[in-house]
N, C-alpha and C positions, 0 to 999 in steps of 0.2 A: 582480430576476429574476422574469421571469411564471413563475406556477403556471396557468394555464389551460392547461388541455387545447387541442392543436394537432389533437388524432384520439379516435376513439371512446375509448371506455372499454370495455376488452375484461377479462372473469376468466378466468383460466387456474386451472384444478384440478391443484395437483402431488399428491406422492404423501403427504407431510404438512400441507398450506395451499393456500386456495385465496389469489391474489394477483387485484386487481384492478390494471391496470398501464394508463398510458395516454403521450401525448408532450406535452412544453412546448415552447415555443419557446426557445432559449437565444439571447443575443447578446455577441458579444466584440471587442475592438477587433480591427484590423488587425495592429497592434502582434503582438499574441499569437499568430496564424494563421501568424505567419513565424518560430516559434521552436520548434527543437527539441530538448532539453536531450540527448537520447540520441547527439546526436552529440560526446558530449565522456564520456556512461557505458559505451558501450560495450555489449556484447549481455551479454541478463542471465542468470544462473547458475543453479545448482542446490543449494539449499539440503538436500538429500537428503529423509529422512524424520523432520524434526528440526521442533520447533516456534520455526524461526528466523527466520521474515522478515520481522518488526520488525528483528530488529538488522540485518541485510540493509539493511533501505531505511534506519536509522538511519544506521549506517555510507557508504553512496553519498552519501548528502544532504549529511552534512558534507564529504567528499571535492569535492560538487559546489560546493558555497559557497564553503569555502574559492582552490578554485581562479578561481571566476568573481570572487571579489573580491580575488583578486590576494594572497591572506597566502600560496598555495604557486604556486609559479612553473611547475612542471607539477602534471599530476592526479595524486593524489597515494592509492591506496587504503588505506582506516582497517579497524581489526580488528572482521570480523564475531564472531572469536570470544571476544575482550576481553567486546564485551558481555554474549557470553550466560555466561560464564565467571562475570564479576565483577557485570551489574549487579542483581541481587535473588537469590541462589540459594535462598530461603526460599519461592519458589514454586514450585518442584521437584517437593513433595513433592502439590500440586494437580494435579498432571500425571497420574498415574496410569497412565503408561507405563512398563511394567517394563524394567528397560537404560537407560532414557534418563534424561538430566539436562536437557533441556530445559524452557524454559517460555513458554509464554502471556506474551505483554506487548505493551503500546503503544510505538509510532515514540515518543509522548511522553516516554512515561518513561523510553523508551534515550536520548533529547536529554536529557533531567535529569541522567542518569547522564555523560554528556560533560560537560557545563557545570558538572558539583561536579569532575569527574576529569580530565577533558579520557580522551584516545584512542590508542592504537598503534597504530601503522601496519599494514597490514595482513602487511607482511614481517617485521614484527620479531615477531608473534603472530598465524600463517596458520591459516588455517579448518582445523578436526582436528572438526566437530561436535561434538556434546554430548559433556563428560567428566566423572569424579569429580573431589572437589577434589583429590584429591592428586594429579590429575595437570596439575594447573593450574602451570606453568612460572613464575618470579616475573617481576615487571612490569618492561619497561624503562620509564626514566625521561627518555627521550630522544626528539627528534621528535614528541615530541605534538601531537596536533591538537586544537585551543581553538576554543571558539564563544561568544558574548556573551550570548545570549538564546534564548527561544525562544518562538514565534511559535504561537497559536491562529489558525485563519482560518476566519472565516464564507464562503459559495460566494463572492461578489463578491472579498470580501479576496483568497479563493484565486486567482481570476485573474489580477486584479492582479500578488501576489508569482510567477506563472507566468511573467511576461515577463521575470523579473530571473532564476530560480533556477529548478529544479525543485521539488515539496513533496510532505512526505508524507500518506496517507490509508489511510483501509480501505475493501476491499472486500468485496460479501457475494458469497458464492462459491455458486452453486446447481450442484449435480451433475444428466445430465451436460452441461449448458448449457456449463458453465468449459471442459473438457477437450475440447468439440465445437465452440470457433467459430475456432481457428485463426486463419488471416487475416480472416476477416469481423470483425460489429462484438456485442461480448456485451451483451447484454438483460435478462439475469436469465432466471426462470424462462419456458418458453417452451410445455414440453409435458407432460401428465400423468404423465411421468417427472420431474418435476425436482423437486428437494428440497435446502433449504437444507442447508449443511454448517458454514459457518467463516467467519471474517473474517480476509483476507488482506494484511497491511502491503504498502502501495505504495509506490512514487514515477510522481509523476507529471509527465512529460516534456514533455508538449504538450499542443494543444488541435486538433482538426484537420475537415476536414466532408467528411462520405459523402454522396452522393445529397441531400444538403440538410440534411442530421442532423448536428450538433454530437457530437464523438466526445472523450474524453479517449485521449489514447494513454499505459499503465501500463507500468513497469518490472515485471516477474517476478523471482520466485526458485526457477521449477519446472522450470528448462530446457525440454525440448521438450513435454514433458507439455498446455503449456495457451500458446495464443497463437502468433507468429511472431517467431523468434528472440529469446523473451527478452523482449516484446513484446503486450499484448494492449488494441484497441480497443474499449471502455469507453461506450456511449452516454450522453451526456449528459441525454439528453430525454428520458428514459422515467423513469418515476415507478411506486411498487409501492407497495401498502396491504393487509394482509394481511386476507382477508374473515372474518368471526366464522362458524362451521359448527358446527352444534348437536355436543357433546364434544369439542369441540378446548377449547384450552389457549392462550394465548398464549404467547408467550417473547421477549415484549419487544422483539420485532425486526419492523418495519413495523407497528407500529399507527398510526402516522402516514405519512400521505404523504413517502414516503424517495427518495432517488436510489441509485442504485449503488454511489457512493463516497459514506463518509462522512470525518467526524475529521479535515482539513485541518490540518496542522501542516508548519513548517520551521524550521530553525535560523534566529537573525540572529549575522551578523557583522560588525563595526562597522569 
């Protein structure tokens, strides 16, 4: 995959970093341009005000494997709230959100947490958001949903596994760029208002081309909040470097030349 610059190299000053951003060129087969994984997920939800869309996109991913390789015979949806319920509650208390029992975590390590436990359905343990443990209901031990492995992918790998599956990733979320591109195609930081916020677990359904620009198309878990139905176009080609500004600070996030989506992961199932 070229890293050269297709267009100028333009810095954008937000309100916390300035970003240097420019475009690459992407190429993908044919193959890939003709698949769309959102036509078998369905429009994507609302995860409230809960630190949950890792298990979100953990949860669909498996639903989606499973069904595309044939172990469930329809789509079959797995419990968002299994995970957040059972799988690490020990990071709760990093949360530092009073009320909530949510937490912070990776699509990865909710796939860990299926692969040692495997998953309940989404109907026999249906999304209630964050709760205490004693209000945690005991586990059925039935219909579980099982996966074999689980898959790291570099950008190329991630294409590839695109035309079999959908997979997951993170995105970096610049306010208010996120919640302002709607149906367009999101960029990252764009104008002396924008300021990184979070990284938000995806799945990623497609690959698809605007105007000539290479677009990933993500699944959501903000409802209408950010994107079109559940939905938001993802540029592949635009590249961010965070520029050094005499007393800034780093924080780890673009000191190298980064893309939009990082962390490429998917379940395998054999």
């Amino acid at each position: 995959m070229s890293t050269i610059p297709k267009s100028e190299i333009k810095v954008v000053k937000g309100l916390e970093a300035s970003y240097a951003r420019w475009r690459v060129s992407r190429v993908v087969r044919d193959i890939l341009m003709s698949k769309d994984w959102a036509s078998i997920m369905g429009a994507g939800k609302f995860q409230g005000f809960c630190e949950s869309c890792w298990a979100f996109a953990t949860a669909e991913l498996v639903s989606a494997v499973l069904y595309l390789k044939r172990k469930d015979t329809n789509y079959t949806e797995y419990s968002v709230q299994e995970l957040m319920d059972r799988a690490d509650r020990s990071r709760i208390e990093k949360n530092g959100r009073k009320g909530h029992f949510c937490y912070r975590y990776s699509i990865r390590r909710g796939l860990e947490y299926v692969l040692k436990n495997g998953l309940q359905r989404a109907v026999d343990c249906p999304y209630n958001r964050c709760r205490q443990e004693s209000q945690i209901p005991p586990r059925a031990l039935y219909g579980l949903a099982h996966i074999d492995g689980i898959d790291k992918l570099s950008l190329s790998q991630a294409l590839l596994r695109l035309e079999e599956q959908p997979i997951g990733a993170s995105l970096f979320i610049f306010m208010p760029d996120y919640v302002d591109t709607k149906e367009g195609v999101y960029r990252g930081p764009m104008t002396n208002r924008s300021c990184y916020k979070a990284m938000h677990g995806v799945s990623v359904v497609s690959v698809v081309e605007e105007n000539g620009e290479k677009v990933w198309k993500v699944r959501l878990n903000h409802g209408s909040m950010a994107g079109h139905q559940g939905y938001l176009k993802v540029s592949m080609e635009v590249m961010l470097v965070r520029v050094p500004t005499e007393g800034s600070q780093s924080d780890g996030k673009f000191d190298k030349p980064s893309m939009l989506l990082t962390d490429f992961v998917c379940p395998n199932v054999v």
